[in-house]
N, C-alpha and C positions, 0 to 999 in steps of 0.2 A: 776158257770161261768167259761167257757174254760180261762187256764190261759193268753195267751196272750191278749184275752178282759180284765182281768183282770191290767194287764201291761199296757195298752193301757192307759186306764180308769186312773192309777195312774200317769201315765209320764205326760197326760194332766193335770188333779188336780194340780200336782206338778209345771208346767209351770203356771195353773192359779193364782195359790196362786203367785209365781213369777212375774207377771204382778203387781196385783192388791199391790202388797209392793212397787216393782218398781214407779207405779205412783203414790202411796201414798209419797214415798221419795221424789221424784223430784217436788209435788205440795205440799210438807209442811204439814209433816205426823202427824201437831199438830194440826194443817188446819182440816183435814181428821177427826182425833182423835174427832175433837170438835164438827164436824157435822154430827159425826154417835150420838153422844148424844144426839143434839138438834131434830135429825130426827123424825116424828111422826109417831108412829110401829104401829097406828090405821090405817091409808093407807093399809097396808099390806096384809090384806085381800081381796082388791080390785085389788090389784099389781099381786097376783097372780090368781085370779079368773078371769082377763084377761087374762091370760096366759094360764090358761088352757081356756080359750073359745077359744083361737086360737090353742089350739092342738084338741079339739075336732071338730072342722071346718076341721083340716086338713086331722083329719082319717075319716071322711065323704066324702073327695074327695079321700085317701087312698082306700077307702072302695067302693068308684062307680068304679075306675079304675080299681080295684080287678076284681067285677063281670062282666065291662063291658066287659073284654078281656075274660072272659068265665073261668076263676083260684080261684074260691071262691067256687067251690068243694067240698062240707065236711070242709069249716072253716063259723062256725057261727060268729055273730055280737062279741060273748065275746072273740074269737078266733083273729078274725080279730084286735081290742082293743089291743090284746097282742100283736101278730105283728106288727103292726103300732108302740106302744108305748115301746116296746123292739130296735125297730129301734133308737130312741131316746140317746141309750147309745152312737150309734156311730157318735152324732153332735160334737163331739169335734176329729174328723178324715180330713183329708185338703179336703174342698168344702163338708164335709157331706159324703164323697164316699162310705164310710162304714156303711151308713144307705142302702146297699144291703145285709146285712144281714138279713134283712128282706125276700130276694127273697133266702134263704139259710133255713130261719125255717119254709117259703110257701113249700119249699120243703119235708120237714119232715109231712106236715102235709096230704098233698096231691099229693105230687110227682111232682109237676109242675118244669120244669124244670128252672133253675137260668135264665139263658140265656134269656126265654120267659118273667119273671118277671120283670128283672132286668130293662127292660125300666120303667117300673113305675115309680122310684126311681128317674130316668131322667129325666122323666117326670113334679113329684112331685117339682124338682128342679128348671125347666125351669117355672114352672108359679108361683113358687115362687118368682124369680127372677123377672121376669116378674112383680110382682105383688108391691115387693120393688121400684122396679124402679118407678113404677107409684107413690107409696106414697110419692118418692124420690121428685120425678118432681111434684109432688104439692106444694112445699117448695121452689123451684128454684130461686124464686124469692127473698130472705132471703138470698140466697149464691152464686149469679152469678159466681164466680170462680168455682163453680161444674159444670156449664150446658157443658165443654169441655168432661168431664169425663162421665156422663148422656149421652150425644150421640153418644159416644164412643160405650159404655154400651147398648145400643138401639140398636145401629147399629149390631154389632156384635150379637145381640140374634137374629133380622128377619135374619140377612144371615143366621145363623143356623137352624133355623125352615124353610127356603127357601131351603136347601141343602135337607133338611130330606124328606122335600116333594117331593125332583126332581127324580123321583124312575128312570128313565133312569141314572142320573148322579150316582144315587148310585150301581144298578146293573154293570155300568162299572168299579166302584174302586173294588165292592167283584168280578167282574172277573180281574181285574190286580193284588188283595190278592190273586186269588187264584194258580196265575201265581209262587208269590214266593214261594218258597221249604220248608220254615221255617215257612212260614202262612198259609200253605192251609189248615191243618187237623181245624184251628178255624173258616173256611169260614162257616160252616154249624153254628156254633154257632153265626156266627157275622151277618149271612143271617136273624136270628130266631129272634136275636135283633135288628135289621132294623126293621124288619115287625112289632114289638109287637111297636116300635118308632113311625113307620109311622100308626098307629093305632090310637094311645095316642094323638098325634099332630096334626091330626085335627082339620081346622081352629076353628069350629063350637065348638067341647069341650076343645081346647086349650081355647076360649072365656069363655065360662062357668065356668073352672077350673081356670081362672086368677082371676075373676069376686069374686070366693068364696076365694081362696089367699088373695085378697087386703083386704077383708073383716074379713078374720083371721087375718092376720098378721097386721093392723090397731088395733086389739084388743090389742096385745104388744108394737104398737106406744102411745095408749091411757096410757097402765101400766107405761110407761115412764114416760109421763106428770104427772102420780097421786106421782112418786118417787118425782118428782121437786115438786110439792105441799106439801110433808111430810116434805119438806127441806126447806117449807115457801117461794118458789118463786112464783113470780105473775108476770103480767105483759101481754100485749098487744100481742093476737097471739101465747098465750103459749102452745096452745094444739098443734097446726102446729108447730111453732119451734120443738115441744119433736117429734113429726111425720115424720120432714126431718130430723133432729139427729138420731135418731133409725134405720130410714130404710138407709139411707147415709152409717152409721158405719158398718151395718150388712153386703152391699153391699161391700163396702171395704174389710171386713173382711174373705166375702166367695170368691172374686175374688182374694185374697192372698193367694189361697190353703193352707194356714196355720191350722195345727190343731184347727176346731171352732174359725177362725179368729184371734185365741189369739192372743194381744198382737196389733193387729190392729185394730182391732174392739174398743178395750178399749180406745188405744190412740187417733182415731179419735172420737168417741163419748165425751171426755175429753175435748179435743183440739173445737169441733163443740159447745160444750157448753157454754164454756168462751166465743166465739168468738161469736155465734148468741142470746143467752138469754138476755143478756150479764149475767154470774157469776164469781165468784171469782174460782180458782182453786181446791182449798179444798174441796167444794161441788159440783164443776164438778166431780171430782172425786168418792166421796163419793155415788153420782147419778151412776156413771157407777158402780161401784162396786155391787151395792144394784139390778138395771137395770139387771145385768149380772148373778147374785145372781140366781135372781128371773126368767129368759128365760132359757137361756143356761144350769146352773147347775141344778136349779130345773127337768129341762127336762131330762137330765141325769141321777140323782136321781131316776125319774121315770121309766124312761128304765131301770133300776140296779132290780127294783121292779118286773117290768114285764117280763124281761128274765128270773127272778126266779119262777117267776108262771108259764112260759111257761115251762121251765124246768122240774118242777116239773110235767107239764101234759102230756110231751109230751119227756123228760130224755133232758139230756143236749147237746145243741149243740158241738161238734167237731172238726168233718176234715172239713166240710163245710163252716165252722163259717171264712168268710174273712178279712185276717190277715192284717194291718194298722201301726203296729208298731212293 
């Protein structure tokens, strides 16, 4: 692994681990202490077997958007696997940006140029979000002091998919980039990822790809609820509570461009707990901890796995490998 992935990967670790003490401190780290004991580690199986059903949902949409843009070339399904789950390392980079390193070892394999790929990644992001949002707003009702932030959040994504589609509005910004002196030699590349944008974002597969999102990324709102079961909580609605928690926190977290939300993500899923379950502090905490455990790091974990196999098939990425930290 190119050392500055390497760097990357520990600075964040390092911030995680610093979170997850942080809120353990401040919520009564005997609290914490006592309720990673009583937790039941029989769950666990389930906690993450959701988790990977929602990453292997996701490189199935990974994997149509591949061959749909015509870049799946000489990368088979186990090819593709390692792509998609080598991207993985870089969710804990601010909004995920550096899961375009993905569009960096497409390169190595098939030459496909970044620029062309790299919407994918956009893509992958936008009906994620998308897709959050929705699970968000099925919960709304449980936290009306969110619905300001929810239609904020709403708002701000059709204008953007309303922009990408307006190809008049966008051919007149890449002809006023390519007016400036200092931007024009990137118009050709910024023209290549427009087009592969306005490909991907079509209404018809934008629907399709949200459709399969809400459906992955509910498999991680469900692994929430089975954590709050392992920690003995019940109660009225508790599969939805864990469903607008999860996807609320995660929203929060990627709209902080902060490295993998840290530190956001955690606080508001802590803070979402207490307030809508109702729980005590300790075990909110001990929930996000375990929650985060099992998404984020596991995910990363995995990608640490699959760069190295890709590596190994394919030598290790380099100069191309997009630097984050």
């Amino acid at each position: 692994m190119p050392e500055h992935l390497r760097r990357s990967i520990l600075v964040s670790l390092a911030l995680g681990l610093f979170v997850a003490i942080a809120l353990g401190l401040i919520s009564d780290i005997r609290a914490v202490a006592s309720s990673f004991g009583a937790f039941d580690w029989g769950v666990l199986p389930a906690v993450l077997g959701l988790t990977l059903f929602n990453y292997v949902l996701r490189w199935l949409k990974w994997d149509y958007y591949l061959r749909r843009m015509g870049m799946g070339d000489g990368v088979g399904y186990y090819d593709s696997a390692l792509l998609f789950t080598s991207g993985m390392v870089m969710a804990v980079t601010p909004a995920k940006v550096g899961e375009v390193l993905k569009s960096a070892l497409l390169k190595r394999i098939n030459g496909t140029p970044i620029a062309a790929s790299a919407p994918i990644v956009l893509a992958e992001r936008i009906t994620d979000g998308l897709a959050m949002l929705l699970l968000m707003g099925a919960g709304l009702t449980l936290y009306p002091p969110a619905r300001p932030a929810f239609a904020a959040l709403l708002v701000l994504t059709v204008a953007g998919l309303l922009l990408v589609q307006s190809q008049s509005l966008m051919q007149r910004a890449l002809a006023m980039l390519a007016r400036l002196p200092f931007a024009g030699k990137a118009v050709p590349r910024v023209a290549t990822a427009y087009e592969s944008s306005r490909q991907l974002l079509v209404w018809r597969l934008l629907f399709v790809s949200t459709v399969i999102s809400v459906v992955s990324w509910f498999g991680e709102c469900a692994a929430m609820y089975y954590v709050l079961i392992g920690l003995g909580i019940t109660g009225e609605a508790l599969l939805l509570k864990a469903t607008f928690v999860f996807a609320a926190s995660t929203l929060f977290g990627l709209v902080s461009f902060l490295p993998g939300g840290l530190g956001v993500s955690e606080a508001s899923s802590t803070g979402l707990l207490v307030l809508l379950v109702p729980m005590a502090a300790g075990p909110a905490t001990t929930a996000t901890i375990i929650i985060r455990f099992c998404t984020l790091w596991f995910g990363v974990s995995l990608g640490v796995v699959a760069l190295a196999l890709f590596s190994r098939r394919y030598g290790a990425p380099v100069a191309e490998t997009p630097r984050v930290a």
